[in-house]
PyMOL Python script that loads the backbone (N, CA, C, O; Angstrom):
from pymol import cmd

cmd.read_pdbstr("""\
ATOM      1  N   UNK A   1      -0.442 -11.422 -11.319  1.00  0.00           N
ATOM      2  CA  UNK A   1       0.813 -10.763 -11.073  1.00  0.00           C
ATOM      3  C   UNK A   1       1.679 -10.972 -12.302  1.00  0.00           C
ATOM      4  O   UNK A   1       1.727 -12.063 -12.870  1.00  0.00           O
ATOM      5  N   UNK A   2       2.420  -9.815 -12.735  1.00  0.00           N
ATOM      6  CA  UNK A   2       3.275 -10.282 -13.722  1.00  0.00           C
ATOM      7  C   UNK A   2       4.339  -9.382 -13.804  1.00  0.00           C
ATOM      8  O   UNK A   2       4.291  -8.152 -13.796  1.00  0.00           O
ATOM      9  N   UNK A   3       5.516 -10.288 -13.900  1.00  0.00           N
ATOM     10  CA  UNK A   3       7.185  -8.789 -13.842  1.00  0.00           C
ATOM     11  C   UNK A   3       7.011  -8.285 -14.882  1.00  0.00           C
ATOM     12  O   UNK A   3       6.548  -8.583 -15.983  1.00  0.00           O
ATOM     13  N   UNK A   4       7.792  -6.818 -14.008  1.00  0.00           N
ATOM     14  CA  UNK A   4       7.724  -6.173 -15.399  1.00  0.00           C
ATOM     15  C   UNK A   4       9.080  -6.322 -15.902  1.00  0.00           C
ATOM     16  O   UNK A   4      10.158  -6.671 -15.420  1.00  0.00           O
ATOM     17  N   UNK A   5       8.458  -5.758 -17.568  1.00  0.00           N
ATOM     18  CA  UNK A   5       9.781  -5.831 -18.453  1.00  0.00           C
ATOM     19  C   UNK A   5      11.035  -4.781 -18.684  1.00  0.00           C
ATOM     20  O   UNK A   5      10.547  -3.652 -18.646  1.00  0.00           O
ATOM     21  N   UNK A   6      12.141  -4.724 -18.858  1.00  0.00           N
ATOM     22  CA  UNK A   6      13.133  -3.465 -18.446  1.00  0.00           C
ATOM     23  C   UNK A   6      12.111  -2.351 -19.482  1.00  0.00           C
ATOM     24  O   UNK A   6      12.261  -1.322 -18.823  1.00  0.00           O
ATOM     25  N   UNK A   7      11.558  -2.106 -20.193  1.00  0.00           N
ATOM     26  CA  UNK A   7      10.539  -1.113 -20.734  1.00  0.00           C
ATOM     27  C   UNK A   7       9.521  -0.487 -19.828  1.00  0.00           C
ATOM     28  O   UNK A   7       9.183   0.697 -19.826  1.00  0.00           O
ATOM     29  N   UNK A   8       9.046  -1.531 -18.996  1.00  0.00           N
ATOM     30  CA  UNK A   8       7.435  -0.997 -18.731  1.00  0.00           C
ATOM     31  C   UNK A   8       8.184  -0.109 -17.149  1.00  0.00           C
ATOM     32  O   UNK A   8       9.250  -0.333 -16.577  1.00  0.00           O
ATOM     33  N   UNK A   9       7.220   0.793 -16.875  1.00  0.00           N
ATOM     34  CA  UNK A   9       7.222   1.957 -16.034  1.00  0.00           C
ATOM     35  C   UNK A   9       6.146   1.439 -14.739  1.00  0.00           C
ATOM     36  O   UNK A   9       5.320   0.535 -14.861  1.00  0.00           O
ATOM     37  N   UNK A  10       6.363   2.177 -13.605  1.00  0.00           N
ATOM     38  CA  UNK A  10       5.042   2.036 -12.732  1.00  0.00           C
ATOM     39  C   UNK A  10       3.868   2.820 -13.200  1.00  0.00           C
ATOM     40  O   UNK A  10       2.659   2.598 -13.271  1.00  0.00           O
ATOM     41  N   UNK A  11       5.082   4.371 -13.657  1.00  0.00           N
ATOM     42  CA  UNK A  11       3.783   4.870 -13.957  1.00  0.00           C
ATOM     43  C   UNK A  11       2.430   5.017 -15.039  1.00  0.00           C
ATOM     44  O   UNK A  11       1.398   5.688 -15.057  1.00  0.00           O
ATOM     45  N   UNK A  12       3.065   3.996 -15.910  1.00  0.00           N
ATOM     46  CA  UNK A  12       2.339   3.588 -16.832  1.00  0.00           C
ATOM     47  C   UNK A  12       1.484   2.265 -17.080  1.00  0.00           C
ATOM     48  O   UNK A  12       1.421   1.613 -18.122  1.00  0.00           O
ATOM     49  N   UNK A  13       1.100   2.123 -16.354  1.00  0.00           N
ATOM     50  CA  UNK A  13       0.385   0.147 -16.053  1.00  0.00           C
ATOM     51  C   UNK A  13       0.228   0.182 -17.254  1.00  0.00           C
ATOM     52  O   UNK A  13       0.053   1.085 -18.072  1.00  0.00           O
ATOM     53  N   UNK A  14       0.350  -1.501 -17.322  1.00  0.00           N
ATOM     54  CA  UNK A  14      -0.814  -1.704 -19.052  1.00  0.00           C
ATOM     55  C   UNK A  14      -2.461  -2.098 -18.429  1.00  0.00           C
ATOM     56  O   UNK A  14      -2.784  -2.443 -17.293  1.00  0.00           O
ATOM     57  N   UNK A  15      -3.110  -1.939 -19.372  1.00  0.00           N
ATOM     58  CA  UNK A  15      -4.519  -1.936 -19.141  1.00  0.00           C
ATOM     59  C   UNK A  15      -4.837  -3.114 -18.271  1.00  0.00           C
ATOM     60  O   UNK A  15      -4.409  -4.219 -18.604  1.00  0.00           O
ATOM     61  N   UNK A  16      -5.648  -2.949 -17.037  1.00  0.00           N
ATOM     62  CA  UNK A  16      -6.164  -4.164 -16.263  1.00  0.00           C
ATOM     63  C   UNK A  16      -5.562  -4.385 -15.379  1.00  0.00           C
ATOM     64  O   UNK A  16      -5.975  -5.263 -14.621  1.00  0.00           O
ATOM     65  N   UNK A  17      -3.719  -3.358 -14.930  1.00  0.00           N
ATOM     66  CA  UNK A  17      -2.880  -3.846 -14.447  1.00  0.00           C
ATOM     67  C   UNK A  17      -2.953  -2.879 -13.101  1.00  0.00           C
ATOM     68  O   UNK A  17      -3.606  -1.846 -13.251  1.00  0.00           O
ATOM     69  N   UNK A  18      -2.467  -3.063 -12.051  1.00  0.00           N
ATOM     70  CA  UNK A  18      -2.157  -2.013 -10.795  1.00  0.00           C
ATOM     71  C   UNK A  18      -0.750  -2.079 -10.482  1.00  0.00           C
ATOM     72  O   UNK A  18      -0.268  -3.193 -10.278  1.00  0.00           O
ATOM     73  N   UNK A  19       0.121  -0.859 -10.401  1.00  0.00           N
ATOM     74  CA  UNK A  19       1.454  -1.511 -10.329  1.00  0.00           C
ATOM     75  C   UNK A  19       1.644  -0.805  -9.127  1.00  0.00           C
ATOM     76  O   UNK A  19       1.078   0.249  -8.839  1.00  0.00           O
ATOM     77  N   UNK A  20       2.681  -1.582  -8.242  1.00  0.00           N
ATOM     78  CA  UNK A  20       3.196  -1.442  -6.962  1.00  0.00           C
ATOM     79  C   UNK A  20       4.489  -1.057  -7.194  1.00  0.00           C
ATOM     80  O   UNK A  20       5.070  -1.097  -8.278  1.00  0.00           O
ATOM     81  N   UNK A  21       4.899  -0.703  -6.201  1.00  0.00           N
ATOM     82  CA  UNK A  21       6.424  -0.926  -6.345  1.00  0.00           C
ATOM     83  C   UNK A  21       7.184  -1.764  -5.343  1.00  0.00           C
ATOM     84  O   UNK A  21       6.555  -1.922  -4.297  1.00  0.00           O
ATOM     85  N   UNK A  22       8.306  -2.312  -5.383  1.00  0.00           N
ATOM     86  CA  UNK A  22       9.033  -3.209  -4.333  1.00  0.00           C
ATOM     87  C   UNK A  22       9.185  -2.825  -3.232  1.00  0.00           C
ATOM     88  O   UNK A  22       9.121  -3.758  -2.431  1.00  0.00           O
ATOM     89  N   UNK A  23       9.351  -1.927  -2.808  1.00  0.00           N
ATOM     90  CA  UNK A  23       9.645  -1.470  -1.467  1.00  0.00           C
ATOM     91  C   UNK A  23       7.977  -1.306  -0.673  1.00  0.00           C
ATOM     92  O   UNK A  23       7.795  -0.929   0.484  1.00  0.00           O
ATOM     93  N   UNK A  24       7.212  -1.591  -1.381  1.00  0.00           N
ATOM     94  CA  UNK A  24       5.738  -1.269  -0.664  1.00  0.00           C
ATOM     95  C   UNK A  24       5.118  -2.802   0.084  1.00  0.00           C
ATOM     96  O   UNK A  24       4.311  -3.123   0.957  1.00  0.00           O
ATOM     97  N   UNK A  25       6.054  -3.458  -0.867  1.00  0.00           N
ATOM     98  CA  UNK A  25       6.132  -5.173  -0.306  1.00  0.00           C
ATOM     99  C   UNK A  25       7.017  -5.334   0.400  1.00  0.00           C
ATOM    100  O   UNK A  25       7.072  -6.492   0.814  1.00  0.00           O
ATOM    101  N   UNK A  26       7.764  -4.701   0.748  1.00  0.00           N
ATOM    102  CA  UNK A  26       9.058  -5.078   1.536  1.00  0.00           C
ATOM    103  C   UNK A  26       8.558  -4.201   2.684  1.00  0.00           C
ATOM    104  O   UNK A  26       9.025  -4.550   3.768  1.00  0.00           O
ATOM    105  N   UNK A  27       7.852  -3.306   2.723  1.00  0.00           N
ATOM    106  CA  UNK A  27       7.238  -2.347   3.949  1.00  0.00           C
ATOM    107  C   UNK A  27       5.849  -3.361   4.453  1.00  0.00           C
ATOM    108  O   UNK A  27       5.199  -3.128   5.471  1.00  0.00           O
ATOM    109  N   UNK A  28       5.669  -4.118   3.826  1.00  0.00           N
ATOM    110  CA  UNK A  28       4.664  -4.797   4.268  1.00  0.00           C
ATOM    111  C   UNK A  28       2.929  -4.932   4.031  1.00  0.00           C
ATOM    112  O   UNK A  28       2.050  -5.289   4.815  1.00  0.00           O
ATOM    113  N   UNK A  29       2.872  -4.520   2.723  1.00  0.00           N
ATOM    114  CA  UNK A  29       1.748  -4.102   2.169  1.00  0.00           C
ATOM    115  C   UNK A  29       1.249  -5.982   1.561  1.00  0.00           C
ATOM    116  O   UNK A  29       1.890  -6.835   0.947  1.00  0.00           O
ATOM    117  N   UNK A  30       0.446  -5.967   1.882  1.00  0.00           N
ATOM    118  CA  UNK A  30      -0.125  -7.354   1.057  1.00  0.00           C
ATOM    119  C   UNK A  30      -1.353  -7.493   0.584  1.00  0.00           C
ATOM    120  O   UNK A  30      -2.033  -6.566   1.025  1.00  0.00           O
ATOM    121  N   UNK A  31      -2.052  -8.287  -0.187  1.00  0.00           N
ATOM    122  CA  UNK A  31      -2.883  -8.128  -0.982  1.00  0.00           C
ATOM    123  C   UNK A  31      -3.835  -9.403  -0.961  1.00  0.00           C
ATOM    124  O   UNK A  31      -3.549 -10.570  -1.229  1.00  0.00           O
ATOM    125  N   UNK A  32      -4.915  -8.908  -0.610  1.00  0.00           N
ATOM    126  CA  UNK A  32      -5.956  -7.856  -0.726  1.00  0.00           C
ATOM    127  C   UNK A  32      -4.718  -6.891  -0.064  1.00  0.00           C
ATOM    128  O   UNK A  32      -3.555  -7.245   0.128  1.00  0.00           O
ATOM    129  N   UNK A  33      -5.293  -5.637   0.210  1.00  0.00           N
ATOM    130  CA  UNK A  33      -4.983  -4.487   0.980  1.00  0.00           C
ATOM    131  C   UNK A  33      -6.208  -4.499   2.083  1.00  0.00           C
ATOM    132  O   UNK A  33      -7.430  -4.497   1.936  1.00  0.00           O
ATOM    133  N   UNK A  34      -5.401  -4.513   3.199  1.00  0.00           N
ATOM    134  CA  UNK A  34      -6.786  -4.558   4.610  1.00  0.00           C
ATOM    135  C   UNK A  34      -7.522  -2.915   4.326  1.00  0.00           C
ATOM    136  O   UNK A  34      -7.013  -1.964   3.733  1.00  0.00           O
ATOM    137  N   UNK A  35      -8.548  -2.987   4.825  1.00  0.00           N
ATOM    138  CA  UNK A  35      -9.331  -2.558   4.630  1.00  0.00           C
ATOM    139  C   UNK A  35      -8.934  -0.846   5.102  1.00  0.00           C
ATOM    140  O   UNK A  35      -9.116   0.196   4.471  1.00  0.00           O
ATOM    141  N   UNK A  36      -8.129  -1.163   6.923  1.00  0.00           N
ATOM    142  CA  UNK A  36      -7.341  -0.012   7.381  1.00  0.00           C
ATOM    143  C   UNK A  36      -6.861   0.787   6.410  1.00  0.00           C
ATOM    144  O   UNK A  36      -7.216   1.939   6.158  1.00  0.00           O
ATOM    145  N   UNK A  37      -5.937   0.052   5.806  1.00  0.00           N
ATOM    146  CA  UNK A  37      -4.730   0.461   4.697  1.00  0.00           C
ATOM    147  C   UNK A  37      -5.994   1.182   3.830  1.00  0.00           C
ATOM    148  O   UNK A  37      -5.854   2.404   3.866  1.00  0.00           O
ATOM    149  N   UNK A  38      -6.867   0.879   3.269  1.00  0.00           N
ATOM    150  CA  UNK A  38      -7.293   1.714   1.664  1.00  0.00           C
ATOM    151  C   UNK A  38      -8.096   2.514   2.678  1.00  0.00           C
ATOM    152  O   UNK A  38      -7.894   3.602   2.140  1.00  0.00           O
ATOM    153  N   UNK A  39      -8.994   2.874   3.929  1.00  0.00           N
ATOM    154  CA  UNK A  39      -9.481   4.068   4.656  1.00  0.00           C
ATOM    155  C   UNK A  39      -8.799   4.781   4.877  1.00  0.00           C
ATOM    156  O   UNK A  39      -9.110   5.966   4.990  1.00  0.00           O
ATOM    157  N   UNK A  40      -7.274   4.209   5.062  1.00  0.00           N
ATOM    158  CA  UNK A  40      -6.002   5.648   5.354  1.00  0.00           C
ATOM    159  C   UNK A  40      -6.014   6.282   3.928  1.00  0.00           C
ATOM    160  O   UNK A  40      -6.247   7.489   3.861  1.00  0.00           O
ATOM    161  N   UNK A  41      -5.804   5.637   2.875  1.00  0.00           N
ATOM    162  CA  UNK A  41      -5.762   5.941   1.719  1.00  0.00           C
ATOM    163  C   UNK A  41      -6.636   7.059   1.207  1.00  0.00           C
ATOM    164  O   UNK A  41      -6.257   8.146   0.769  1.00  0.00           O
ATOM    165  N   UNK A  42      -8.199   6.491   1.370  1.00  0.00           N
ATOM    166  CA  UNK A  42      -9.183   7.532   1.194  1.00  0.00           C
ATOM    167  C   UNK A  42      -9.039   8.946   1.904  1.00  0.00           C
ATOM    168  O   UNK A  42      -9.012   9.981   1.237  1.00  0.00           O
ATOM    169  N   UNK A  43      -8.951   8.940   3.259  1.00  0.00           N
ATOM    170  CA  UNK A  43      -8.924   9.671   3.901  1.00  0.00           C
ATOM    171  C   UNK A  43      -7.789  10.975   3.110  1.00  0.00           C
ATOM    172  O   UNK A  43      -8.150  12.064   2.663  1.00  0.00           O
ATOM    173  N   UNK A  44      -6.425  10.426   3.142  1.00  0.00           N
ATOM    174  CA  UNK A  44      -5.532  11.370   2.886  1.00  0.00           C
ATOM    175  C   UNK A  44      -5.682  11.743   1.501  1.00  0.00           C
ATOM    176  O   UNK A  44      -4.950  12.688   1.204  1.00  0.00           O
ATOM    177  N   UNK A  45      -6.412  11.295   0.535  1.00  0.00           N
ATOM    178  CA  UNK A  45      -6.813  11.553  -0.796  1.00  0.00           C
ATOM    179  C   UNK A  45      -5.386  11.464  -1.612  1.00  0.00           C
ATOM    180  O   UNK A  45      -4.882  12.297  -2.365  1.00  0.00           O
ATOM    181  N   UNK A  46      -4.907  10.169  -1.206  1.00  0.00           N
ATOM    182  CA  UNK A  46      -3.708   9.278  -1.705  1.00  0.00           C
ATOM    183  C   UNK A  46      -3.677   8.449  -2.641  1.00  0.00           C
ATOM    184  O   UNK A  46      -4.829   8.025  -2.545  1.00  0.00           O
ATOM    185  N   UNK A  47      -3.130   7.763  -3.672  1.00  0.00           N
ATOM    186  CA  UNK A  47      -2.922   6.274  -4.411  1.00  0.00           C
ATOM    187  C   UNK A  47      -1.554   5.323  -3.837  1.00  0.00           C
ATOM    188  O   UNK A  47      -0.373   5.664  -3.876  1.00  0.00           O
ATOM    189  N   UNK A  48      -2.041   4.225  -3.380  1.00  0.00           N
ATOM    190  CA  UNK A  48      -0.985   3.628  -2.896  1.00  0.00           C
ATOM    191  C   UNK A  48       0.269   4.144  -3.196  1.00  0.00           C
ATOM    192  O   UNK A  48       0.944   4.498  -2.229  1.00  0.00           O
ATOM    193  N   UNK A  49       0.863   4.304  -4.593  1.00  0.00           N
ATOM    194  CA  UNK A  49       2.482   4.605  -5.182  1.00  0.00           C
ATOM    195  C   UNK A  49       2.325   5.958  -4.725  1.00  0.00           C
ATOM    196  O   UNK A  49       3.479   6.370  -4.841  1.00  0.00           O
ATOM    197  N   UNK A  50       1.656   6.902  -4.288  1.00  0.00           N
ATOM    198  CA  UNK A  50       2.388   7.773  -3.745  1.00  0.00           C
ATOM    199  C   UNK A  50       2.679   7.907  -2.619  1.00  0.00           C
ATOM    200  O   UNK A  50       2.760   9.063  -2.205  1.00  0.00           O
ATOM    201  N   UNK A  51       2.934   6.840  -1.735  1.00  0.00           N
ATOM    202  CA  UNK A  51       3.214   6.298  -0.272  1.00  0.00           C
ATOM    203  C   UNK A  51       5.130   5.893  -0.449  1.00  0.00           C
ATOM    204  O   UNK A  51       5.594   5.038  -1.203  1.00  0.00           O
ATOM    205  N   UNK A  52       6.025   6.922   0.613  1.00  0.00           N
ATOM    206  CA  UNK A  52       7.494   6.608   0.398  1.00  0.00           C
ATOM    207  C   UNK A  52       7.299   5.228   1.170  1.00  0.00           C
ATOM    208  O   UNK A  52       6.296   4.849   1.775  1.00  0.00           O
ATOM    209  N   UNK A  53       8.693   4.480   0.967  1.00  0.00           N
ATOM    210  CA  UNK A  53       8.824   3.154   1.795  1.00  0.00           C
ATOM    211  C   UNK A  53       8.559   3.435   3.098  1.00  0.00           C
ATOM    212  O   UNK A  53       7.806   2.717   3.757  1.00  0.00           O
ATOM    213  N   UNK A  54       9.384   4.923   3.789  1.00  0.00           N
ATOM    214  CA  UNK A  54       9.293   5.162   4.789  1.00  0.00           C
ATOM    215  C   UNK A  54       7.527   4.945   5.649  1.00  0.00           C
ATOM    216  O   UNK A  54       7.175   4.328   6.654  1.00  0.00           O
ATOM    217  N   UNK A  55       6.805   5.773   4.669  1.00  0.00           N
ATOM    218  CA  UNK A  55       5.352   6.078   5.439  1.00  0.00           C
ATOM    219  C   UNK A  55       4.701   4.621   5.500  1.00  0.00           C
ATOM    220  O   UNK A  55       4.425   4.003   6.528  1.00  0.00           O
ATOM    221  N   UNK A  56       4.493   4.154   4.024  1.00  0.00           N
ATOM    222  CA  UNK A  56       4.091   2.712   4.232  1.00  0.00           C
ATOM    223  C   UNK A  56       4.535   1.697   5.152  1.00  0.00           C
ATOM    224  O   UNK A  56       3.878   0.715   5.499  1.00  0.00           O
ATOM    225  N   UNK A  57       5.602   1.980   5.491  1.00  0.00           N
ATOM    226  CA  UNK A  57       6.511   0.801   6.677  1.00  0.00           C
ATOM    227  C   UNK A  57       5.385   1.276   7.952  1.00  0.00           C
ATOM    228  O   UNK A  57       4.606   0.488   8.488  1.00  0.00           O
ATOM    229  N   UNK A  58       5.501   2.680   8.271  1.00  0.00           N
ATOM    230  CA  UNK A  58       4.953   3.405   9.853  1.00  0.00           C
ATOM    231  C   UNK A  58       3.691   2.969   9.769  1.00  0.00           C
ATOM    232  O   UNK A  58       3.150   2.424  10.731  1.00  0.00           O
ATOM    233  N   UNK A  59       2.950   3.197   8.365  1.00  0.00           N
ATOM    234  CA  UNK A  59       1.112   2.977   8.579  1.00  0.00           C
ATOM    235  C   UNK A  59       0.859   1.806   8.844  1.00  0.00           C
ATOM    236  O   UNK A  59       0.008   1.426   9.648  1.00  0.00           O
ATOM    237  N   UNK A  60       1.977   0.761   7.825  1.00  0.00           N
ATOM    238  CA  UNK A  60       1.580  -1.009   8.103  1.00  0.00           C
ATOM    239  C   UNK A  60       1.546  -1.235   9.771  1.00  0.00           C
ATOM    240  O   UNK A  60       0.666  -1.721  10.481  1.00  0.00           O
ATOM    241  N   UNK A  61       3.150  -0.563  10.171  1.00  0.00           N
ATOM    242  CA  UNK A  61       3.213  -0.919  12.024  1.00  0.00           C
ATOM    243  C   UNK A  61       2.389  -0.323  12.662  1.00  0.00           C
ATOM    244  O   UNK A  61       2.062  -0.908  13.695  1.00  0.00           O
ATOM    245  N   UNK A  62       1.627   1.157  12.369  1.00  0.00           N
ATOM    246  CA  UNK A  62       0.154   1.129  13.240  1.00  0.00           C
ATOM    247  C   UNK A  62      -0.506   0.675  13.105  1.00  0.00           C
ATOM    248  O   UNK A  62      -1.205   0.472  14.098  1.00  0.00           O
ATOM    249  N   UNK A  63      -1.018  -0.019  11.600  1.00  0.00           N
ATOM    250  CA  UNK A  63      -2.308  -1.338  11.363  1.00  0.00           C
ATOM    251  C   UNK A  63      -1.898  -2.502  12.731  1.00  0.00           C
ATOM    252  O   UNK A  63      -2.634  -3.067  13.540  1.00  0.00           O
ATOM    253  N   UNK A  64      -1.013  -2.520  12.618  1.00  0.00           N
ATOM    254  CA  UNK A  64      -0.584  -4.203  13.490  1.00  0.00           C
ATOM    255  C   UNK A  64      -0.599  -3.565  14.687  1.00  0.00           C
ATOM    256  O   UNK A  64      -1.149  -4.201  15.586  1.00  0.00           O
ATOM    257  N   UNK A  65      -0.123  -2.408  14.996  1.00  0.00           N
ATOM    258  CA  UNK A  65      -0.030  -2.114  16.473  1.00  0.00           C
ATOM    259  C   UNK A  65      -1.301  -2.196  17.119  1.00  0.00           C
ATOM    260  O   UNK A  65      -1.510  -2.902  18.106  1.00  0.00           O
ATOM    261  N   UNK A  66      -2.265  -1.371  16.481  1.00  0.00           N
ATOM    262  CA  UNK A  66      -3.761  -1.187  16.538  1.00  0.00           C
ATOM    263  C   UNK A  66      -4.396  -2.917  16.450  1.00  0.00           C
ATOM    264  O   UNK A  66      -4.985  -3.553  17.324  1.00  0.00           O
ATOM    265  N   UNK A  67      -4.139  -3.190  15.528  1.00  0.00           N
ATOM    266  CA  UNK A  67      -5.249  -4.808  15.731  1.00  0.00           C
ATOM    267  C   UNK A  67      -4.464  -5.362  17.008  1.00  0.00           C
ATOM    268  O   UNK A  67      -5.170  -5.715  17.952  1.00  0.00           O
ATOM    269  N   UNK A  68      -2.833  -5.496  17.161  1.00  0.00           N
ATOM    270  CA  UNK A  68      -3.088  -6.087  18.409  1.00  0.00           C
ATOM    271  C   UNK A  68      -3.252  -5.849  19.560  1.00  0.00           C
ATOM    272  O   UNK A  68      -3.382  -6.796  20.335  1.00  0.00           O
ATOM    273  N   UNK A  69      -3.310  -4.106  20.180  1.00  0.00           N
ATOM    274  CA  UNK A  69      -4.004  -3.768  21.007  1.00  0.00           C
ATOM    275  C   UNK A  69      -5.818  -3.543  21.373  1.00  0.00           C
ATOM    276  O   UNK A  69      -6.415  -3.043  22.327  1.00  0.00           O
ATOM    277  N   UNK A  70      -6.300  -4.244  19.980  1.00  0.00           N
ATOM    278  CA  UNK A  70      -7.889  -3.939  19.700  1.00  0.00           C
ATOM    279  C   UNK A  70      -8.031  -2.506  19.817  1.00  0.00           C
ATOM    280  O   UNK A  70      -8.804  -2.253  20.742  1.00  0.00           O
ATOM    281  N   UNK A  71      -7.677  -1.666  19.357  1.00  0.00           N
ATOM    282  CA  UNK A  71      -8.107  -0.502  18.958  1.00  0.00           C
ATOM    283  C   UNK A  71      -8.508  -0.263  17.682  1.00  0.00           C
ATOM    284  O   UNK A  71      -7.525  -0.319  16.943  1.00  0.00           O
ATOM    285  N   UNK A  72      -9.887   0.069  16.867  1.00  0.00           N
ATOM    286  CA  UNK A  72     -10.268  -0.166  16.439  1.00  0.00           C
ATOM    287  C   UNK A  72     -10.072   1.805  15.254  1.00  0.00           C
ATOM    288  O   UNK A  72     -10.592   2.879  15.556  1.00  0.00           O
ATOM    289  N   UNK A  73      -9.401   1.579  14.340  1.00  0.00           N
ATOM    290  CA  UNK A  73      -9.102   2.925  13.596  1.00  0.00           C
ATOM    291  C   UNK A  73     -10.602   3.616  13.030  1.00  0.00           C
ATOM    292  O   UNK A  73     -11.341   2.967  12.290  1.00  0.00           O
ATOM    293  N   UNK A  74     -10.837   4.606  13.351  1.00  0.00           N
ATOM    294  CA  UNK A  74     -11.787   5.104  12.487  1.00  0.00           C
ATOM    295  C   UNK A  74     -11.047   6.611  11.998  1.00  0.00           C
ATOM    296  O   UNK A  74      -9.875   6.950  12.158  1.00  0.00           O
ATOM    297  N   UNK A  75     -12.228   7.407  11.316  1.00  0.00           N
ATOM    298  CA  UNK A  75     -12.199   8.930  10.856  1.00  0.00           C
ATOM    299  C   UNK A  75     -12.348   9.544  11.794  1.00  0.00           C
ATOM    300  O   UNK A  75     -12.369  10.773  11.731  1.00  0.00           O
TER     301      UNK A  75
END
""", "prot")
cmd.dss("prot")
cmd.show_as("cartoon", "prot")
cmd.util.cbc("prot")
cmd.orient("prot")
C-alpha cells in the first residue's frame, strides 16, 4: 500500500500498482476482494473504480446480506 502523492492520479497507477479510491473503503470493500465482489465484477464487465460509492456500498450489503442468510450468489 502506498499514499499517493498530490501528483499521482487513480487513473494513472504507477507500474505494479492497483489504485482504489477512498470511498470504495469507506463502502466497505477490503482486500483480498471476496470472491462475490470480483464474480459481480466479471459478470457486469466492470473494473472496480468504475463502481460509484453508492453501488459499491449496495453490492458490499448484498455480499453480507447473502452470506448471512446462506444464500449462496451465482450467474
Amino acid at each position: 500500500m502506498k499514499a499517493p502523492a498530490r501528483t499521482d492520479r487513480a487513473c494513472f497507477p504507477p507500474p505494479g500498482y492497483v489504485t482504489v479510491y477512498e470511498f470504495s473503503l469507506r463502502a466497505g470493500l477490503r482486500f483480498p476482494p471476496s470472491s462475490e465482489l470480483i464474480d459481480i465484477l466479471t459478470i457486469c464487465g466492470v473494473c472496480l473504480s468504475q463502481f460509484s460509492y453508492r453501488a459499491m456500498s449496495i453490492v458490499m450489503d448484498l455480499i453480507v446480506l447473502f452470506r448471512d442468510r446462506g444464500v449462496v450468489l451465482s450467474s
